[in-house]
RODREN-455727 format. One record per residue: residue in one letter; y, x, z negated of N, C-alpha, C in turn. Coordinates in steps of 0.1 Angstrom, whole numbers, padded with zeros to 4 digits, always signed. Each point is the difference from the previous one (the first is absolute). Layout:
<pts>
AYXZYXZYXZ...
</pts>
This chain:
<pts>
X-0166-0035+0014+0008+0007+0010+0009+0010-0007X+0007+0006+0011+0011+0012-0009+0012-0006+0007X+0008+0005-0007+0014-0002+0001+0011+0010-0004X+0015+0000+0007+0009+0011-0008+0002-0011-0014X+0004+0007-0010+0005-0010-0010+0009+0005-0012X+0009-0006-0003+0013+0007-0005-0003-0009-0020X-0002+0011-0005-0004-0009-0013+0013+0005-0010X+0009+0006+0001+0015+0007-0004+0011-0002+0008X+0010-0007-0002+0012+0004+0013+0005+0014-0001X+0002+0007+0009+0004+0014+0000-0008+0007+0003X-0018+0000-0003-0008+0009+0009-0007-0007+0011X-0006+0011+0008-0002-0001+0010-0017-0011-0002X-0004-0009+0012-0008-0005-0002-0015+0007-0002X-0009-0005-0006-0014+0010+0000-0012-0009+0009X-0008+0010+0005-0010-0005+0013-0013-0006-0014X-0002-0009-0003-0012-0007-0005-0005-0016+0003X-0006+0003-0010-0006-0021+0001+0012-0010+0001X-0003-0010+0001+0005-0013-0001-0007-0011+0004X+0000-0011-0002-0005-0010+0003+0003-0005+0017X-0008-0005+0002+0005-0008+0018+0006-0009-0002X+0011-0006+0003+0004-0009-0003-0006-0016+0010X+0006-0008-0003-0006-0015+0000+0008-0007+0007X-0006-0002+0015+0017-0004+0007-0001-0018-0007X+0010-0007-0002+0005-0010-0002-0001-0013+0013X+0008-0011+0005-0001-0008+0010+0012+0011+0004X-0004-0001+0015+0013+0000+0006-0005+0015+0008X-0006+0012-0012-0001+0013-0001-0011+0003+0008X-0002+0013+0003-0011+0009+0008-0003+0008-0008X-0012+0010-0001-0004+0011-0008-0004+0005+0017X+0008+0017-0002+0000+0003+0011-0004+0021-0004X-0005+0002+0011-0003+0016-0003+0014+0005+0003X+0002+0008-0008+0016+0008+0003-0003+0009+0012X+0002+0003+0011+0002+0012+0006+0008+0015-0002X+0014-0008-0004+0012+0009+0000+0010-0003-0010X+0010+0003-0002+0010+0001-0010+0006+0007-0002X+0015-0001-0001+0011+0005+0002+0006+0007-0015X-0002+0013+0000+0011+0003-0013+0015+0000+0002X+0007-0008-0001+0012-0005+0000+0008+0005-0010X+0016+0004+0004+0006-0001-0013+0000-0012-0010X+0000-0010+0007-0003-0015-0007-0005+0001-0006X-0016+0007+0000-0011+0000-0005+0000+0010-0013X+0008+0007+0004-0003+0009-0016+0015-0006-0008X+0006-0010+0006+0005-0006-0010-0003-0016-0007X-0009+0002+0006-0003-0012-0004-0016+0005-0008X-0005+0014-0003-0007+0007-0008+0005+0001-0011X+0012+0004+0003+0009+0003-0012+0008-0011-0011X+0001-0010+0008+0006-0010-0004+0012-0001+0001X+0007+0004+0007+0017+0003+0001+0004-0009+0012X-0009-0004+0007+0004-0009+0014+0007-0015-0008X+0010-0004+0005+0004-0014-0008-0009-0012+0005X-0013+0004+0006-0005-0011+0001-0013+0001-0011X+0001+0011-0011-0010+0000-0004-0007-0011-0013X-0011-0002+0003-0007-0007-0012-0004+0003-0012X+0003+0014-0005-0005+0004-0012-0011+0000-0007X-0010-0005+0009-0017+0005-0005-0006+0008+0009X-0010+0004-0016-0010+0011+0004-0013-0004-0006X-0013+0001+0007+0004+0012+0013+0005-0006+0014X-0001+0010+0005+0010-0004+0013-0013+0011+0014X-0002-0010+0006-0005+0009+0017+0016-0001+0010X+0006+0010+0002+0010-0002+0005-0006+0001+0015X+0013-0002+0008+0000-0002+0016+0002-0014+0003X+0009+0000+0008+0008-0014+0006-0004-0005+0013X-0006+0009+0009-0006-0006+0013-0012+0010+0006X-0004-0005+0005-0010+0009+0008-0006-0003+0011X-0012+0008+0004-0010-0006+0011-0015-0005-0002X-0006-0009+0000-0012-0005-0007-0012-0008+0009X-0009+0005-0003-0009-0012+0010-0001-0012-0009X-0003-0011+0006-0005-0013-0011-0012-0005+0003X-0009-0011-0006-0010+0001-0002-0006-0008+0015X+0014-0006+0009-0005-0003+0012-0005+0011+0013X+0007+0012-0008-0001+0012+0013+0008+0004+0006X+0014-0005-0003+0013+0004+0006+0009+0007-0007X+0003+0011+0007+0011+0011-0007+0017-0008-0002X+0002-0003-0010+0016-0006-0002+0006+0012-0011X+0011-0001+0008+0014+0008-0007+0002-0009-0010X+0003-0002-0016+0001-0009-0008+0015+0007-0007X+0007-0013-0008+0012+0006-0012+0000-0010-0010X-0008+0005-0012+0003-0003-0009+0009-0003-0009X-0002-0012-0011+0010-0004-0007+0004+0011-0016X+0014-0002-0003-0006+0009-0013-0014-0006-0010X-0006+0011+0001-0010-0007-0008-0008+0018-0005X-0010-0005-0015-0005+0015-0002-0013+0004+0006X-0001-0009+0013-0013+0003+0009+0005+0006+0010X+0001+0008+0005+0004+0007+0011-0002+0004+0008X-0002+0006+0012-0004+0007+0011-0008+0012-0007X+0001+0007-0005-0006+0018-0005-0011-0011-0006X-0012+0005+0010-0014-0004-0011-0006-0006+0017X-0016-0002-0005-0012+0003+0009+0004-0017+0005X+0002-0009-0001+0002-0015-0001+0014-0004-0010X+0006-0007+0009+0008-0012-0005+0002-0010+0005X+0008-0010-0005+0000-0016+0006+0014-0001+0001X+0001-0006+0014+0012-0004+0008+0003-0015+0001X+0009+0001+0002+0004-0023+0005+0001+0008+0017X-0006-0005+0004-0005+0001+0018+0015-0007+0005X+0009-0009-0008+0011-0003+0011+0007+0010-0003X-0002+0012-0011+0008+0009+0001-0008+0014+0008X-0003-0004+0013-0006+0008+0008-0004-0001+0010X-0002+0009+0011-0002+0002+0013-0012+0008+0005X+0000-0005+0010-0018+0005+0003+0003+0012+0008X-0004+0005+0003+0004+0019+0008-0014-0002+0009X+0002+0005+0010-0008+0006+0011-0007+0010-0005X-0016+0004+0003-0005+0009-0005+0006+0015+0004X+0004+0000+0011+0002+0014+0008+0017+0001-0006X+0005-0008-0015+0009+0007-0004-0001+0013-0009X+0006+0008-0002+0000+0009-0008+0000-0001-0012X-0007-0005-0012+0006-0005-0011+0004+0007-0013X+0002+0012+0005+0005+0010-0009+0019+0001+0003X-0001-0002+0016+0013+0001+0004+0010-0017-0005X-0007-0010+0002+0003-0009-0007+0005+0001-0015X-0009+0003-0010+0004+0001-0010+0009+0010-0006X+0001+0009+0012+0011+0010-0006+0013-0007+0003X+0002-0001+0016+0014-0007+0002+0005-0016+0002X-0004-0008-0004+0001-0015-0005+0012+0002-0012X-0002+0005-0011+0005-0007-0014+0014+0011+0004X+0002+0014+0005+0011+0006+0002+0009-0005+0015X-0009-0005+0008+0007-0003+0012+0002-0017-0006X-0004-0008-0006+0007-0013+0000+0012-0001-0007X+0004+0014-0007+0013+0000-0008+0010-0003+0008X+0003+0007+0012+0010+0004+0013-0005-0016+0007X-0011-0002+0007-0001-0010+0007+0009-0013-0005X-0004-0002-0016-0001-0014-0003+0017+0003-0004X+0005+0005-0002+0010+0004-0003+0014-0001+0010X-0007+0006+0016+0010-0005+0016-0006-0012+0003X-0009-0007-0005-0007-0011+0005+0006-0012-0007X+0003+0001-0014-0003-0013-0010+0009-0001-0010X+0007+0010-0002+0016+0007-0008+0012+0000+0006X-0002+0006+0009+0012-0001+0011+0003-0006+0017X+0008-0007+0007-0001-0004+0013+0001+0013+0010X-0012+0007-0001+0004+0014+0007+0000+0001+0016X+0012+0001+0009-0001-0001+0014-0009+0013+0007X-0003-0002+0010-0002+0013+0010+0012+0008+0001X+0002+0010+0000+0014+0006+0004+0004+0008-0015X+0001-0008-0012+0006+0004-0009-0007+0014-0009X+0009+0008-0005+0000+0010-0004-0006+0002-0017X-0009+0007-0003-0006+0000-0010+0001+0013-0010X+0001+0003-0011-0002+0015-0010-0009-0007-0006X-0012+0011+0002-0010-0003-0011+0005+0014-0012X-0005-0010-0013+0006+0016-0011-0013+0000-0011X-0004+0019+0004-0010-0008-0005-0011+0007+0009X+0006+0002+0009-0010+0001+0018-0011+0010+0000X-0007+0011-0014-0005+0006+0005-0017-0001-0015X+0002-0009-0002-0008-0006-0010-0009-0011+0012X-0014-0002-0003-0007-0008+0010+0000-0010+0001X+0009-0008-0004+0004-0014-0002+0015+0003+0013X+0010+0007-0003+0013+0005+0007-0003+0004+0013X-0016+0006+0003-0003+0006+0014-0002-0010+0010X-0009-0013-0007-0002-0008+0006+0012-0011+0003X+0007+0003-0010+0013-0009+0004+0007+0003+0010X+0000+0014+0002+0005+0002+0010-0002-0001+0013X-0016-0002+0000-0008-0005+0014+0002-0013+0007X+0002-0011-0015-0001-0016-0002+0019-0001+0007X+0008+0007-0003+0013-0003+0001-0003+0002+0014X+0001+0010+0007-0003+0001+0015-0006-0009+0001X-0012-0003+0002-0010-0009+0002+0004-0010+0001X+0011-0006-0003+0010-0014-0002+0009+0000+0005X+0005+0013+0009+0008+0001+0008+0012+0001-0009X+0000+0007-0009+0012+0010+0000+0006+0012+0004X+0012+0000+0006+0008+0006+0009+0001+0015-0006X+0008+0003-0013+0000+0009-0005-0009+0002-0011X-0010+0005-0003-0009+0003-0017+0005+0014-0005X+0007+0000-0015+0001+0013-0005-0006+0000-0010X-0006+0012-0002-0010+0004-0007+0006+0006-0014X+0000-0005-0011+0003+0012-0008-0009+0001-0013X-0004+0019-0002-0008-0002-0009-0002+0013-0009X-0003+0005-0008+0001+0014-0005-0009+0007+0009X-0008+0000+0005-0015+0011-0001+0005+0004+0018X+0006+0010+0000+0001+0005+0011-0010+0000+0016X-0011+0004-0003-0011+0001+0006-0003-0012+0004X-0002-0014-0006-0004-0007+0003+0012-0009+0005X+0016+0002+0001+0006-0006+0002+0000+0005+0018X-0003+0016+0004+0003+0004+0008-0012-0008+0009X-0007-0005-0002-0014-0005+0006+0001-0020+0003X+0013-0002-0008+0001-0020+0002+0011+0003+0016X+0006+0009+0008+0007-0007+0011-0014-0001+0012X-0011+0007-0002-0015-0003+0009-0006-0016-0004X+0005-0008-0010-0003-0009-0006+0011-0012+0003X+0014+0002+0007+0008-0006+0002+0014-0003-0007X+0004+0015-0009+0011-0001-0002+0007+0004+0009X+0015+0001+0000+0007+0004+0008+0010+0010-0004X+0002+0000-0016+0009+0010-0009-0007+0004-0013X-0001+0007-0002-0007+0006-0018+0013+0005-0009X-0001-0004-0009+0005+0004-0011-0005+0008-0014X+0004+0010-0004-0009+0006-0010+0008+0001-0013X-0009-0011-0009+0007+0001-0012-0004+0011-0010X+0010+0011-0001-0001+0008-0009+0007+0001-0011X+0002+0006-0007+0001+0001-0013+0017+0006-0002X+0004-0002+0010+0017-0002-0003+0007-0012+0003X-0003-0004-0008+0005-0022+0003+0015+0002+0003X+0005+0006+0003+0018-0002+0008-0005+0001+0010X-0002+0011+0004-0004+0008+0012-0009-0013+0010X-0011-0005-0007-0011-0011+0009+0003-0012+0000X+0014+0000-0009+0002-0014+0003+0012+0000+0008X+0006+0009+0004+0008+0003+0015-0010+0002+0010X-0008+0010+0001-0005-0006+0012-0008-0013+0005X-0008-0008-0013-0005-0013+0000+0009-0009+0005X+0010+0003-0004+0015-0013+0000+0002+0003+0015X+0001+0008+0008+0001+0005+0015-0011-0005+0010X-0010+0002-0005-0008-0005+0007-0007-0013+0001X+0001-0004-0013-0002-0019+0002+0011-0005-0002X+0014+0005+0005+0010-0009-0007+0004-0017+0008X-0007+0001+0010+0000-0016+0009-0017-0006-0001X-0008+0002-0007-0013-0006-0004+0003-0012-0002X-0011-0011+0010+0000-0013-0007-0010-0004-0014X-0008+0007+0001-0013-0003-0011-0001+0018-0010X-0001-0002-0012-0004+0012-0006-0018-0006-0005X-0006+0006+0001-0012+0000-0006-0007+0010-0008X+0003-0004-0016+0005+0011-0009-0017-0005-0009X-0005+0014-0002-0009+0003-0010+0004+0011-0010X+0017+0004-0001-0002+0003-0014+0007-0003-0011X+0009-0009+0003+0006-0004-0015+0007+0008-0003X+0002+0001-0017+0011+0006-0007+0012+0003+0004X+0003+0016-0008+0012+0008+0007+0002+0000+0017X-0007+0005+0002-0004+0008+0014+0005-0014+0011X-0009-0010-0002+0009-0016+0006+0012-0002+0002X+0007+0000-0014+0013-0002-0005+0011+0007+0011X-0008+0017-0003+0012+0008+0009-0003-0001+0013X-0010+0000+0006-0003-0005+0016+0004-0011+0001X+0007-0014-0006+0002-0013+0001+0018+0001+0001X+0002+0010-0008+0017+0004+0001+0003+0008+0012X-0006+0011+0004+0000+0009+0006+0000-0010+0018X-0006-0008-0001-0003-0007+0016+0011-0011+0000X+0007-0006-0012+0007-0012-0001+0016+0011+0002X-0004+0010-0004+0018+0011+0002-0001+0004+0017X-0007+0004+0007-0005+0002+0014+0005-0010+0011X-0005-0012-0011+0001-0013+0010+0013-0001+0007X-0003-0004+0012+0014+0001+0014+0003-0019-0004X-0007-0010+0001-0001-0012-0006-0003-0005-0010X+0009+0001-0012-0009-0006-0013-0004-0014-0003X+0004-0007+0011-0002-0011+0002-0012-0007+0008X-0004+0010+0007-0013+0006+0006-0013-0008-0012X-0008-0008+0005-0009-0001-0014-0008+0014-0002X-0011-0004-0007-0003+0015-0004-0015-0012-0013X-0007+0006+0006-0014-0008-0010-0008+0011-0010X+0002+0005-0012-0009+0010-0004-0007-0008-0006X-0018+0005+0003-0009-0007-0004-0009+0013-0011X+0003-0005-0010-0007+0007-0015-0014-0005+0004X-0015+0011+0004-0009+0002-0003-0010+0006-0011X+0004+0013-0004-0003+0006-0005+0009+0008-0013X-0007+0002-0005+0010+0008-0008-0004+0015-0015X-0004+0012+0015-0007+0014-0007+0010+0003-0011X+0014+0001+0006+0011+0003-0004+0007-0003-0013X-0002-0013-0001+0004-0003-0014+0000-0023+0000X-0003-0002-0009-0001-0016+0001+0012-0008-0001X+0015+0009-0002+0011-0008-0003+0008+0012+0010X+0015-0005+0006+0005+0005+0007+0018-0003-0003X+0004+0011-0001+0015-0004-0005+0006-0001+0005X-0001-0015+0012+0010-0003+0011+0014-0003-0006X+0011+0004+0004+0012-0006-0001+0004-0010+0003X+0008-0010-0008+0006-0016+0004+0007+0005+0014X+0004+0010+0005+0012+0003+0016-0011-0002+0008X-0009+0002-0002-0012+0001+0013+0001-0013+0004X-0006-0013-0008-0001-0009+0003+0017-0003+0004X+0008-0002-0007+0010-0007+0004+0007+0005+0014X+0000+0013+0003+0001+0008+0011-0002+0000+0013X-0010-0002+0002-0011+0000+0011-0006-0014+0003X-0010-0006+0005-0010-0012+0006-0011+0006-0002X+0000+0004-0010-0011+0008-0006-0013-0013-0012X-0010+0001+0006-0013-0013-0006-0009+0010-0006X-0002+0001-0011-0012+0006-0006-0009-0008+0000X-0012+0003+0003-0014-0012-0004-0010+0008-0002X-0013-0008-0008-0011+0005-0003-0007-0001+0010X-0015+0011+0000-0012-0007+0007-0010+0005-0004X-0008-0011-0007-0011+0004-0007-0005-0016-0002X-0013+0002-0009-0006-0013-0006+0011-0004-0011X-0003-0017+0006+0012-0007-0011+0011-0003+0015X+0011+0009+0003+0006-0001+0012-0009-0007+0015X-0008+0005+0003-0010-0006+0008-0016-0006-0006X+0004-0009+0007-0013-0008-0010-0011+0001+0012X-0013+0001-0009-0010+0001+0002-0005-0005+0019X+0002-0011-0001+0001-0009+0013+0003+0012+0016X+0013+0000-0008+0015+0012+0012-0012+0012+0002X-0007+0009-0010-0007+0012+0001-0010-0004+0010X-0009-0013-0003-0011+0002+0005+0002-0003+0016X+0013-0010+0000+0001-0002+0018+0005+0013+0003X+0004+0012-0001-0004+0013+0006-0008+0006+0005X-0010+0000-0011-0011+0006+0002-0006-0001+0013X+0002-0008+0008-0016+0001+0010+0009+0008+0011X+0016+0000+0002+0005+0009+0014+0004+0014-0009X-0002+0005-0010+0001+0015-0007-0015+0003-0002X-0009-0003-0001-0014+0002+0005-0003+0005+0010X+0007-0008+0013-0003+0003+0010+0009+0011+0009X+0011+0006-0007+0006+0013+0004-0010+0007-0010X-0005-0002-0009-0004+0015-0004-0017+0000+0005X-0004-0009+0001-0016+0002+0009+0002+0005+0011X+0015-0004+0004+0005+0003+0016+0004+0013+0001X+0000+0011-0008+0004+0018-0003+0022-0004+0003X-0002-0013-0001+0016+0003+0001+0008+0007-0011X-0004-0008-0011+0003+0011-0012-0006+0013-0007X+0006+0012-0001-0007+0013-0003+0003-0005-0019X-0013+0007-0004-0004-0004-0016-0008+0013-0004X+0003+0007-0009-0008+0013-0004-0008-0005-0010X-0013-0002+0003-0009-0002-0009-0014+0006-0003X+0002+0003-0017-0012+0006-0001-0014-0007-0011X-0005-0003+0007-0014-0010-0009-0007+0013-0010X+0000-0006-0015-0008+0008-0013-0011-0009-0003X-0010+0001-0005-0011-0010-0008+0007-0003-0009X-0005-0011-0006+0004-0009-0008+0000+0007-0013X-0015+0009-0001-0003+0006-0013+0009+0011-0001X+0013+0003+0007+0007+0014-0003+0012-0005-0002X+0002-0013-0007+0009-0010+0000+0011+0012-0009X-0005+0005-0011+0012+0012-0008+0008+0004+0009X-0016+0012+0009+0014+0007+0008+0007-0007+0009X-0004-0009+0005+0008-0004+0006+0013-0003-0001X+0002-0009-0011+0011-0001-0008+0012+0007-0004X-0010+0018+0000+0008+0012-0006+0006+0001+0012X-0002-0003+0011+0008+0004+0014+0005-0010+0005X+0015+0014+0002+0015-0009+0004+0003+0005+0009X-0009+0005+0016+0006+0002+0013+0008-0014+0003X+0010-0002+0002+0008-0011+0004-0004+0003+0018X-0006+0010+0005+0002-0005+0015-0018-0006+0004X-0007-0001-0011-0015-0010+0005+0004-0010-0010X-0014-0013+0005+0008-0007-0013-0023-0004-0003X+0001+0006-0007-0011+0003-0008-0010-0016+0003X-0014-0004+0002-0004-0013+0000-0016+0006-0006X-0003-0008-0010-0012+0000-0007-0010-0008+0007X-0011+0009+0004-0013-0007+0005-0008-0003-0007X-0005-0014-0005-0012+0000-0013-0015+0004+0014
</pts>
């Protein structure tokens, strides 16, 4: 069979041979349909993801869509492991999967599953998030941040503020369910007065970027605040921006302010997969909008070379 396959950390994978692999007890050998290029995914190419295993070679990809050898199309999510989704065949543990309706879309599946469960699992399984309460997603204009913004509505949040650099695309999330935008530009006094204005009573932040840019949006909304006593939950997803953040000891002591993670490790395996089958069924259901564009398997390079952040790329073997 062929497969993508990463035989260096740092380049990109190459379309050739590989072996089929051998499912095990427990496992399926299943035809891949679809697959998600994930930021996950090219970090976990690269080896920089902290869940990585440090062998090569490596078939990257974390989840996909696949027939198995009974005939049924299942959404599957793999363990770390150097078998992966990118390639003609791989083998799954079937309790880590769900069977899909034929008449699902399974390009649309594999695009928005692994960016939409960040936001889901996140108001779902991180925090006690009510209907009513007020959300900033940061972050909002990256395809992980668009759908958050759908999922926060979707959950019945009252207020969703959007904040994100890319103008164009920020101006396109209140059709999606925000209710205020924010544009982070490139004069951090300036955006972190108006950020601090406009989410300064947020119950939930749901933050994909880390670093600096965190830091001063995390001061900037805690100086705003009319109640510092008010809780206040930021939930660290992501992080384009930088992987460490130079919160101040005042923040915490200041405010009812909870930082928490959400990722693998923080939610265990079990917590993800009881999602799966009602976030399936909003995105088979056209509830969530997902910009996706399907490449062959064999153009796995370029693929790779492309960084539209508003499709989220899925390899067809």
């Amino acid at each position: 069979m062929h497969a993508a396959v990463v035989t260096t950390f740092g380049a990109a994978p190459r379309y050739q041979e590989f072996p089929v692999p051998v499912p095990a007890d427990g496992e399926m050998l299943v035809h891949v349909v679809a697959a998600g290029l994930h930021p996950r995914v090219r970090s976990q190419a690269d080896g920089s993801h902290y869940t990585s295993i440090d062998e090569l070679p490596l078939v990257p990809g974390i989840d996909g869509v696949g027939r198995g050898v009974d005939g049924r199309l299942r959404y599957f999510v793999l363990p770390d492991t150097t078998m992966g989704a990118m390639a003609e065949q791989t083998v799954i543990d079937v309790r880590r999967s769900l069977v899909l309706p034929d008449t699902v879309d399974p390009v649309a599946v594999a695009a928005a599953m692994n960016p939409a469960m960040s936001s889901w699992v996140a108001l779902r399984q991180r925090v006690s998030f009510q209907p009513g309460q007020d959300v900033l997603v940061l972050g909002a204009t990256g395809n992980a941040g668009q759908l958050a913004v759908q999922i926060a509505k979707l959950a019945g949040a009252n207020h969703v503020i959007a904040a994100g650099r890319h103008p164009d695309r920020l101006a396109a999330l209140p059709a999606l369910g925000a209710t205020a935008t924010v544009l982070l530009d490139g004069n951090a006094d300036d955006t972190a007065g108006r950020l601090g204005k406009a989410a300064a009573d947020v119950d939930v932040v749901l933050d994909y970027l880390w670093g600096d840019p965190a830091a001063a949006a995390m001061i900037a909304v805690l100086t705003e605040r009319a109640d510092r006593s008010r809780p206040l939950t930021w939930i660290q997803i992501g992080s384009v921006a930088g992987r460490t953040a130079p919160v101040p000891s005042a923040a915490l002591r200041s405010a009812r302010l909870a930082i928490v993670g959400s990722g693998q490790g923080s939610v265990g395996a079990q917590e993800y997969l009881a999602e799966l089958p009602a976030l399936i069924a909003e995105i088979a259901a056209g509830t969530l909008k997902v910009g996706a564009r399907a490449m062959p398997l064999a153009d796995v390079e370029r693929a790779w070379a492309t960084t539209d952040a508003t499709q989220r790329i899925v390899l067809t073997p």
